[in-house]
C-alpha positions in Angstrom: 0.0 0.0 0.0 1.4 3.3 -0.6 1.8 5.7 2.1 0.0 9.2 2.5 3.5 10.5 3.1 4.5 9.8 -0.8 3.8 9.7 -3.6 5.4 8.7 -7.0 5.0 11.4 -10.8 4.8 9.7 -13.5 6.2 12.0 -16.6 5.4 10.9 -19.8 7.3 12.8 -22.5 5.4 13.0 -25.7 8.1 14.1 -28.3 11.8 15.1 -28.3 13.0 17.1 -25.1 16.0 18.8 -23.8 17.2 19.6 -20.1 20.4 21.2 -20.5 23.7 20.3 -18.8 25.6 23.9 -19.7 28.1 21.6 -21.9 28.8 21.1 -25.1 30.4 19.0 -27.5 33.0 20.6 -29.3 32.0 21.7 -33.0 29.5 18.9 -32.9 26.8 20.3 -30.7 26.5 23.2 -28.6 23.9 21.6 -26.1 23.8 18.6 -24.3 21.3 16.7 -22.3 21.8 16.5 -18.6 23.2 13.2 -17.8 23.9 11.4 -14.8 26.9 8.9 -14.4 25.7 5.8 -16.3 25.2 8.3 -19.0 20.7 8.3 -18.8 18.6 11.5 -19.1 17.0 12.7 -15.7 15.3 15.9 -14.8 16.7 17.2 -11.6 14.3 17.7 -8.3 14.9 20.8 -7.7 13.7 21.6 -11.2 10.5 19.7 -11.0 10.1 21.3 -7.6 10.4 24.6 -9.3 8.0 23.5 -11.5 5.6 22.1 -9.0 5.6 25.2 -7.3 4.5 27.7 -9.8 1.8 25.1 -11.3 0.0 25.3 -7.2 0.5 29.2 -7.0 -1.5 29.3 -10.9 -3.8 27.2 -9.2 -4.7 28.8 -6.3 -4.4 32.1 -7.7 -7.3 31.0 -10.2 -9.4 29.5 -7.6 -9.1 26.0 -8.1 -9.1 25.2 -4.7 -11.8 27.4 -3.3 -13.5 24.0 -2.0 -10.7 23.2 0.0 -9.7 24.9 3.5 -6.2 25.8 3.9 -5.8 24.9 7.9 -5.6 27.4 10.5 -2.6 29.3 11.7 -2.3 32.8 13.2 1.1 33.6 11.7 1.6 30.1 9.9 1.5 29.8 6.2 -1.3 31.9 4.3 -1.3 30.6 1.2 -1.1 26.2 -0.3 2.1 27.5 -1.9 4.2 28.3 1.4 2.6 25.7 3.0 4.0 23.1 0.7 7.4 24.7 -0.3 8.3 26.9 2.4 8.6 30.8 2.2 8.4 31.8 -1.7 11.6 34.7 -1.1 15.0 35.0 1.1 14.4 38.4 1.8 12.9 38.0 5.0 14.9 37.9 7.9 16.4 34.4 9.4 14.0 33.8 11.6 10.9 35.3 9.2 11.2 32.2 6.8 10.0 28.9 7.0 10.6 25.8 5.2 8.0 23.7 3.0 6.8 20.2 3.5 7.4 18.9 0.3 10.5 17.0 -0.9 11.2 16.0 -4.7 13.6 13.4 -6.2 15.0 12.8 -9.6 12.7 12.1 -12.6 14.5 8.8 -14.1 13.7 6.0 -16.2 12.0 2.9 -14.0 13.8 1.5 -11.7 13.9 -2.0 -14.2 14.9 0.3 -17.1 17.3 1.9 -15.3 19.3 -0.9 -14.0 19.3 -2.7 -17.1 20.4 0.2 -19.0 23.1 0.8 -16.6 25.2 -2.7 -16.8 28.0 -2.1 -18.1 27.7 -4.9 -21.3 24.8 -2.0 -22.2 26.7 1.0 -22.3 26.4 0.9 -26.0 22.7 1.3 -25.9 22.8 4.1 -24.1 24.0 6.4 -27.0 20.2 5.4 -28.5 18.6 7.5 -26.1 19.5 10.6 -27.6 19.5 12.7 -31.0 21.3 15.6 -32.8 18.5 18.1 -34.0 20.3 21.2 -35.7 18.8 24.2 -37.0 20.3 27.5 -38.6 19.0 31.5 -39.2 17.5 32.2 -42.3 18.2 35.7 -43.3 14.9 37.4 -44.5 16.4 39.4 -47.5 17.8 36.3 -49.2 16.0 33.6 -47.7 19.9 31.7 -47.2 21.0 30.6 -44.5 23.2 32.8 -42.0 27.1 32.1 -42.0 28.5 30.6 -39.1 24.8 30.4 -37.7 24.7 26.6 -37.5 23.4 24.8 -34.3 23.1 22.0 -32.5 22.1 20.4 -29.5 20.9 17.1 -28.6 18.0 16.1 -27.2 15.9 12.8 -25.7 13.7 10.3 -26.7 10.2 10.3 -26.0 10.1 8.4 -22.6 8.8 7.6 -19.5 10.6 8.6 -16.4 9.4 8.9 -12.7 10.1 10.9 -9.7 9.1 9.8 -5.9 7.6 13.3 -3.3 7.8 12.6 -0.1 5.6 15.3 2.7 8.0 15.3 6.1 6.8 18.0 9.3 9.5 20.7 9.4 8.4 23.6 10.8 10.2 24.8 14.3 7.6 26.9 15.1 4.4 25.6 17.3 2.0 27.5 15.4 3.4 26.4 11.3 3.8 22.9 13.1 -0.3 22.5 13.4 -0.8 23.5 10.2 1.3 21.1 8.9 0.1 18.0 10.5 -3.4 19.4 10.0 -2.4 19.4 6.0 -0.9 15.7 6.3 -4.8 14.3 7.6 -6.8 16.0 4.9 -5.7 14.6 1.8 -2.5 17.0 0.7 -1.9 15.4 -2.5 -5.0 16.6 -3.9 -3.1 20.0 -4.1 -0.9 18.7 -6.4 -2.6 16.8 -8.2 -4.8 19.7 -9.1 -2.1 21.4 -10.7 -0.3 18.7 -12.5 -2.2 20.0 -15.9 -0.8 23.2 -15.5 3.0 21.4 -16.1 2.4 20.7 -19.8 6.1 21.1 -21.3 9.4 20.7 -19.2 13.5 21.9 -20.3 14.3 24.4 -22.5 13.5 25.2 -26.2 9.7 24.7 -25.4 8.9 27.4 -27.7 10.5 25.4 -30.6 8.0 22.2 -29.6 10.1 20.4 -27.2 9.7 18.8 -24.1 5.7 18.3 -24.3 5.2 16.3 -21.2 1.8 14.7 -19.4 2.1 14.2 -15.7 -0.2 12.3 -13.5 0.2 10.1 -9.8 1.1 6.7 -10.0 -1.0 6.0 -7.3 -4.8 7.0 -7.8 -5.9 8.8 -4.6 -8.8 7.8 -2.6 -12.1 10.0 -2.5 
């Protein structure tokens, strides 16, 4: 059974996608795919928790969850957002922020995928993961392409990958402390899942049609 505490995001990539790891490749491509040390694509937590974050405050800012009570604190958390993930800014003072409840791992291929892709007698595979997508500028006078203007960068398969949250009490203070374990009896997840539609493309060059991703739980929750 799985319990309250987690809960596992599926990420289903729909067509080619790109999270950058700041390196290149010489002349051959300008951008590669972040990588961890078997080689396999992954999209960081604190990325995803990035992600999560701004999809809730969308969420709440629009009213989608009008039907659900945020629990009681004089001075605790105001908002789902800060609840979850902890004071939005580091401009208050050190004792003036709090941190949130929700933790977020890796997004990487299933756990059988991944440890059959990271034996060593399939290292070769691993190169099939990935593809070189170029593209140049056109100049609009001549409709030519732009000297020197070629680029490249790879990106991913369409794939599944999966990334485990975990909700832990973390607040020192008495009063931020109730609200928490008032949040972990009524059903947290439900925030989340609420604004999983609002993540619909994840990694860079979105505009360009990459990284079109669907995100749903794992584990259905219960009414």
């Amino acid at each position: 059974m799985q319990n309250a505490l987690e809960q596992v995001i599926h990420l289903n990539f729909q067509g080619y996608w790109h999270v950058g790891s700041g390196k290149g490749r010489g002349y051959y491509l300008d951008e590669e795919c972040l990588k961890d040390t078997y080689g396999l694509p992954f999209v960081s937590g604190k990325q995803l928790k990035g992600l999560l974050r701004h999809a809730v405050r969308r969420a709440e800012a629009w009213g989608w969850y009008k039907d659900i009570s945020l629990p009681n604190g004089d001075g605790g958390a105001t908002s789902f957002e800060d609840l979850l993930f902890g004071s939005a800014t580091q401009s208050e003072g050190r004792f003036e922020t709090s941190s949130g409840m929700i933790f977020v791992g890796n997004a990487e291929l299933a756990k059988s995928e991944y440890d059959y892709l990271r034996d060593t007698e399939q290292a070769s595979l691993r190169q099939y993961l990935y593809q070189p997508l170029y593209n140049t500028k056109i100049q609009h006078d001549s409709g030519t392409a732009e000297d020197m203007s070629l680029r490249g960068i790879e990106v991913a398969l369409p794939m599944n990958l999966y990334t485990e949250l975990q909700l832990r009490l973390t607040a020192l203070d008495d009063t931020l402390l109730e609200q928490q374990q008032a949040m972990l009896v009524s059903n947290p997840w439900q925030i989340i899942q609420k604004a999983l539609p609002l993540i619909d493309a994840i990694g860079a060059h979105r505009s360009r049609g990459l990284g079109e991703v669907v995100l749903s739980f794992v584990h259905e929750l219960k009414d």
